[in-house]
C-alpha positions as CSV (number, residue, x, y, z in Angstrom):
1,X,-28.1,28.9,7.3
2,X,-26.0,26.4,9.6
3,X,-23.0,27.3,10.5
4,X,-20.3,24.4,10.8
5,X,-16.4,24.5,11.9
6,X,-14.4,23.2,9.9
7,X,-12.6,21.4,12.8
8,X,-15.6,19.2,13.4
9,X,-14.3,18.0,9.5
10,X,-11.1,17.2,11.2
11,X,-12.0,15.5,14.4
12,X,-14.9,13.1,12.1
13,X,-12.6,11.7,9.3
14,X,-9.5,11.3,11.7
15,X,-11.9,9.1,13.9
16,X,-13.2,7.4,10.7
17,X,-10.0,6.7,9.1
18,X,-9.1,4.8,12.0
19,X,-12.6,3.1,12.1
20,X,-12.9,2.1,8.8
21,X,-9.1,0.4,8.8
22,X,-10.4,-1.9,11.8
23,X,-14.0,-2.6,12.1
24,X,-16.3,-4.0,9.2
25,X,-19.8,-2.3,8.3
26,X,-22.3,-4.1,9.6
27,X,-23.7,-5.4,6.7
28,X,-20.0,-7.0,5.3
29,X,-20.2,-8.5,8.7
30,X,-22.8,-9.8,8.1
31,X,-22.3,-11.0,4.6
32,X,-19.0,-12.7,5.8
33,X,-21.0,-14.7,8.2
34,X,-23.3,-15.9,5.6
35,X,-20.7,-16.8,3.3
36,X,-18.9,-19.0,6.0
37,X,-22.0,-20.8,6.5
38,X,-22.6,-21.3,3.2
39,X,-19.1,-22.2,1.6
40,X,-19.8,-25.6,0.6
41,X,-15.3,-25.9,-0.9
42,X,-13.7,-27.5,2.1
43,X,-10.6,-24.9,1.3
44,X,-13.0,-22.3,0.4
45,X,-14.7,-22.2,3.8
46,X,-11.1,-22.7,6.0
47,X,-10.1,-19.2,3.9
48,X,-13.1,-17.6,5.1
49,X,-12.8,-19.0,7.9
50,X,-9.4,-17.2,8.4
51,X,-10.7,-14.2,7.5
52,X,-13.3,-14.5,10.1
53,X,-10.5,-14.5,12.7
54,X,-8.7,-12.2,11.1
55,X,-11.6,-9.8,11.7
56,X,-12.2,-10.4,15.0
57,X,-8.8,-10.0,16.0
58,X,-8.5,-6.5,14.2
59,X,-10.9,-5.3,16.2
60,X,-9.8,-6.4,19.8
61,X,-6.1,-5.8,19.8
62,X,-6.9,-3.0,17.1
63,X,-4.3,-4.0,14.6
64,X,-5.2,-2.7,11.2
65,X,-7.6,-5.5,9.2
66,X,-5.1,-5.6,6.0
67,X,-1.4,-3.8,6.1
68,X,-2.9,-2.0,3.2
69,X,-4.4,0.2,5.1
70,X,-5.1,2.3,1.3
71,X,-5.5,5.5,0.0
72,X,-8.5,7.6,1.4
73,X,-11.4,8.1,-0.6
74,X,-13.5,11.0,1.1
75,X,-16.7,11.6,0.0
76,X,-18.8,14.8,1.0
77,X,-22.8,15.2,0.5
78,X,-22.9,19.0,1.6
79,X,-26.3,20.3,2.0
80,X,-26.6,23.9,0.3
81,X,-27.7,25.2,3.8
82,X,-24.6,24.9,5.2
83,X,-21.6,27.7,5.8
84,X,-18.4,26.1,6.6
85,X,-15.9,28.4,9.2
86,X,-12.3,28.1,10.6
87,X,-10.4,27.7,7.2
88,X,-10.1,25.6,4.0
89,X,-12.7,22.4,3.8
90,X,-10.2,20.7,2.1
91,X,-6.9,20.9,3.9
92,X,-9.7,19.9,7.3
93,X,-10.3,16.8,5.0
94,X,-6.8,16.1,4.8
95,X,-5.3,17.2,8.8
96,X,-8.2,14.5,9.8
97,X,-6.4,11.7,7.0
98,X,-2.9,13.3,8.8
99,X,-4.3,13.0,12.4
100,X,-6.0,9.4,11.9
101,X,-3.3,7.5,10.0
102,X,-0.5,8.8,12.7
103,X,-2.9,8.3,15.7
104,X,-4.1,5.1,14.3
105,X,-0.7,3.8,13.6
106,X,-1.8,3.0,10.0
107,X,0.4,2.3,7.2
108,X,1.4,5.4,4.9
109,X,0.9,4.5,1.3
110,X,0.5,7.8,-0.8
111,X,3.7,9.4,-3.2
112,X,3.9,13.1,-4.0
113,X,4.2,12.4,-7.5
114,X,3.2,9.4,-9.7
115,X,6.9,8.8,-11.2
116,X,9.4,10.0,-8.5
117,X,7.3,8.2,-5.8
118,X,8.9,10.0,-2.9
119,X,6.4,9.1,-0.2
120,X,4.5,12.0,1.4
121,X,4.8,10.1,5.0
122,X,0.6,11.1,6.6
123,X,-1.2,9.3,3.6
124,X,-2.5,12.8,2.2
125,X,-3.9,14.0,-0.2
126,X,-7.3,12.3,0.2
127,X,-9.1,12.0,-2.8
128,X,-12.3,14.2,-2.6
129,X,-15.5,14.2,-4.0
130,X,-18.5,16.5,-3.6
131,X,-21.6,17.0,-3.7
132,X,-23.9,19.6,-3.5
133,X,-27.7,18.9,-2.2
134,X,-30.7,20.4,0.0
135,X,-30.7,20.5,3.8
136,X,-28.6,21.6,6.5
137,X,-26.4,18.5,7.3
138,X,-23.4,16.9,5.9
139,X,-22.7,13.6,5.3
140,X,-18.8,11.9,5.1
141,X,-18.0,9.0,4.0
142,X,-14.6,7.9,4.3
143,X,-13.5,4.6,2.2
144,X,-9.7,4.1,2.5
145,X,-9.3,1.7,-0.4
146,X,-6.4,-0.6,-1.0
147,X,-4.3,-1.3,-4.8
148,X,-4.5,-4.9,-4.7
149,X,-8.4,-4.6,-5.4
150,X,-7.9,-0.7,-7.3
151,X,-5.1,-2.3,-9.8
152,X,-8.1,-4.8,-10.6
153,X,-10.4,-2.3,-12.2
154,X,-11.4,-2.0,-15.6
155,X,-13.4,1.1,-18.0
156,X,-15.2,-0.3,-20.8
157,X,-15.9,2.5,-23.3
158,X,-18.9,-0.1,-25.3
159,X,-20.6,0.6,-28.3
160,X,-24.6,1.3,-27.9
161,X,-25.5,-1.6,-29.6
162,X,-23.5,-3.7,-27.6
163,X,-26.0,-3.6,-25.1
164,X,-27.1,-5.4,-21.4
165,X,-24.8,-8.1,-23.2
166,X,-22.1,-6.3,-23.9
167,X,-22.6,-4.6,-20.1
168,X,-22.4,-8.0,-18.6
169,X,-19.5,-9.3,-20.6
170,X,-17.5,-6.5,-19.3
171,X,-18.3,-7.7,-15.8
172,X,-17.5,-11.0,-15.8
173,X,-14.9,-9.9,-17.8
174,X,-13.1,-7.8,-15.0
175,X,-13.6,-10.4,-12.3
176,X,-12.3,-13.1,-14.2
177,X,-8.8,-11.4,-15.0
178,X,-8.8,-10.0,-11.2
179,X,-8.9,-13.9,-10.1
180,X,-7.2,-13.8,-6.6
181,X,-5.4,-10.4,-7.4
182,X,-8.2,-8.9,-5.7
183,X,-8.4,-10.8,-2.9
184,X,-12.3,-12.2,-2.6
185,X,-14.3,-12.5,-2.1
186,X,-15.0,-9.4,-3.5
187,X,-17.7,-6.4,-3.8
188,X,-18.0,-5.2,-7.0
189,X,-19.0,-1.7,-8.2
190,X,-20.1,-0.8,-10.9
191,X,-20.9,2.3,-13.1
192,X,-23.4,2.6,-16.1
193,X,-23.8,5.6,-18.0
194,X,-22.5,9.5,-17.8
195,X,-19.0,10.0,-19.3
196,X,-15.5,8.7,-19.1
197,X,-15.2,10.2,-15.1
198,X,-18.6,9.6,-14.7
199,X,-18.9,6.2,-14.7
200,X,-15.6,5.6,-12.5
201,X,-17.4,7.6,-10.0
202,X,-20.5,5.8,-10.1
203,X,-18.6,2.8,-9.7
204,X,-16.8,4.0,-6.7
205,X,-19.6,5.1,-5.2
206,X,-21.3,1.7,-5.5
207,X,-18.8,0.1,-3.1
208,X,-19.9,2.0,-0.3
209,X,-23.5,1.3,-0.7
210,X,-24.7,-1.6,2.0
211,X,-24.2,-5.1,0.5
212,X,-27.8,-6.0,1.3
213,X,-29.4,-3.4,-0.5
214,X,-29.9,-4.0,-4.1
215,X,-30.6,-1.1,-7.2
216,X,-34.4,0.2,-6.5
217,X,-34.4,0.4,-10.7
218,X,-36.2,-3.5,-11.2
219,X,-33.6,-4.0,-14.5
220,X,-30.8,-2.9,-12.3
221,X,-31.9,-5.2,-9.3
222,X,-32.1,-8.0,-11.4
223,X,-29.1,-7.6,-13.1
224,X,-27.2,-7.3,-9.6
225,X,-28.8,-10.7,-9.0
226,X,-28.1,-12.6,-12.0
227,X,-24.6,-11.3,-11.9
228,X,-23.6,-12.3,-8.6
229,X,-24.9,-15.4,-9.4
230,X,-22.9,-15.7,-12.4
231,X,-19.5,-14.4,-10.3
232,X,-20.3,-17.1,-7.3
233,X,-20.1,-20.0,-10.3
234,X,-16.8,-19.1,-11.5
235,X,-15.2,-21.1,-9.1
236,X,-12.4,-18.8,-8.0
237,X,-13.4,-18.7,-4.3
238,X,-12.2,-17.1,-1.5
239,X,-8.2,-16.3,-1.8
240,X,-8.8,-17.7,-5.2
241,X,-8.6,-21.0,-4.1
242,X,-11.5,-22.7,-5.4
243,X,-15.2,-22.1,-3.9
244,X,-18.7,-20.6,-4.4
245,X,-18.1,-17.5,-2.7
246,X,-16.2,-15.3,-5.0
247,X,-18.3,-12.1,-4.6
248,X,-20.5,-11.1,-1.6
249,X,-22.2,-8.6,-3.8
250,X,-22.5,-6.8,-7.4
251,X,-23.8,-2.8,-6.8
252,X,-24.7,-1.3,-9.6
253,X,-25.5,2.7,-10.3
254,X,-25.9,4.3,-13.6
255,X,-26.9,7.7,-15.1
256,X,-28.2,8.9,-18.2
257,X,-25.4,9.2,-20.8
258,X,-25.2,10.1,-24.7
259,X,-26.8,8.3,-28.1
260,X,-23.4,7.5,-29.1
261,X,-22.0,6.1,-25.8
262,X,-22.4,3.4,-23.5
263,X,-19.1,3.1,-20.6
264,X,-18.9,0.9,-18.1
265,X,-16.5,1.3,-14.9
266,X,-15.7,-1.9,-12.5
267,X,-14.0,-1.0,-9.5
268,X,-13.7,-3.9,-7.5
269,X,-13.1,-4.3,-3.5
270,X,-11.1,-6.6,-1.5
271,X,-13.1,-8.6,1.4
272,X,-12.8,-5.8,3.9
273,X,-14.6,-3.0,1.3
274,X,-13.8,-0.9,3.9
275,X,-15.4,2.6,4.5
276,X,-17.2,4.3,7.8
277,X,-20.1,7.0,7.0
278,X,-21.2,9.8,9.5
279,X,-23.9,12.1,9.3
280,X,-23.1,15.8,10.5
């Protein structure tokens, strides 16, 4: 059994929170670079280029990349081996969302209630999920993630017989009514299988897996590929201006689900797809 303070929690997602809100992941960086070189739109590739020094001045006068700086999205891999100390998990998941967005001057963006709005003023609650594994460590990943890109998300509860058809209709579907609402180019998640929650969590979780790692499952891979693909010859571009780049990547996850259903989640991501992971 390993023992672990709660205040470690704390100190971790506070750092992250102001992390993720200012640096890129390597592998967006990356991807961003690639895109700019490969931007053949003349108005396409000036947007990205923007972006580019958008970016780079984020992180050396650390000013927040987008004023969205977005609700967090906290997500805890706890190893079964491990005994948490010094109080509640969760309110150490939220005094590190309290301590990073004041300390990081970040923008406070969550209401109390969802009709009477009054605006909590530290950006908590987080949302939380976890899960429960082997091993002794912990891993957080913290994705603050912004409503331009959230309102933009679609559930797709599909028929069985509608198929890898039906699957990639919803898709292309989503992206095309996001157009520039979602600010690309854009990461899309995406969840396959499980249950009405299930797949929005699968789809979540997708946008925090590195752009340059596709599905290990060859009919997954594949359909990452073709869909991207598919997303890059729409032609909305970068800011929606016109382009090849309106996605830097399509991650998919799914799980096994019932005879009688087949839902699909899209949860798309701004340029940024911000998040920070840590392993404890």
């Amino acid at each position: 059994m390993r023992i672990l303070d709660v205040g470690e929690i704390t100190r971790n997602i506070k750092e992250m929170c102001i992390e993720a809100n200012h640096f890129l992941t390597e592998d967006m960086r990356a991807a961003m670079e690639t895109a700019v070189k490969q931007e053949k739109a003349p108005l396409g590739r000036q947007v990205l280029e923007q972006l580019q020094e958008n970016l780079r001045i984020a992180g050396e006068d650390m000013i927040p990349i987008c004023q969205d700086t977005g609700m967090a999205v906290v997500f805890l891999e706890i190893g079964q081996d491990v005994h948490f100390q010094g109080g509640s998990l969760e309110e150490a998941v939220n005094e590190g969302v309290r301590q990073g967005y004041a300390e990081g001057y970040l923008r406070k963006s969550v209401v109390k209630d969802p009709i009477y709005r009054e605006n909590t003023k530290d950006n908590t609650p987080a949302v939380i999920h976890y899960e429960i594994g082997p091993g002794d460590q912990v891993t957080v990943t913290v994705a603050p993630k912004g409503f331009g890109s959230e309102n933009m998300s679609r559930i797709f509860m599909l028929k069985p017989a509608d198929g890898i058809e039906g699957v990639k209709e919803a898709i292309l579907t989503s992206v095309r009514d996001a157009g520039p609402n979602a600010c690309p180019p854009m990461v899309v998640g995406v969840g396959i299988g499980g249950t009405f929650e299930k797949c929005a969590l699968l789809a979540k979780k997708a946008l925090t897996r590195p752009v340059d790692q596709r599905s290990p499952i060859p009919y997954v891979k594949a359909l990452e590929e073709e869909l991207l693909q598919r997303i890059n010859r729409s032609g909305i571009g970068p800011g929606g201006l016109g382009g090849s780049t309106t996605a830097l990547a399509v991650n998919i996850n799914t799980y096994p689900t019932h005879i009688a259903g087949l839902p699909v989640a899209v949860n798309i991501c701004c340029h940024v797809n911000r998040h920070a992971v840590r392993t404890l």
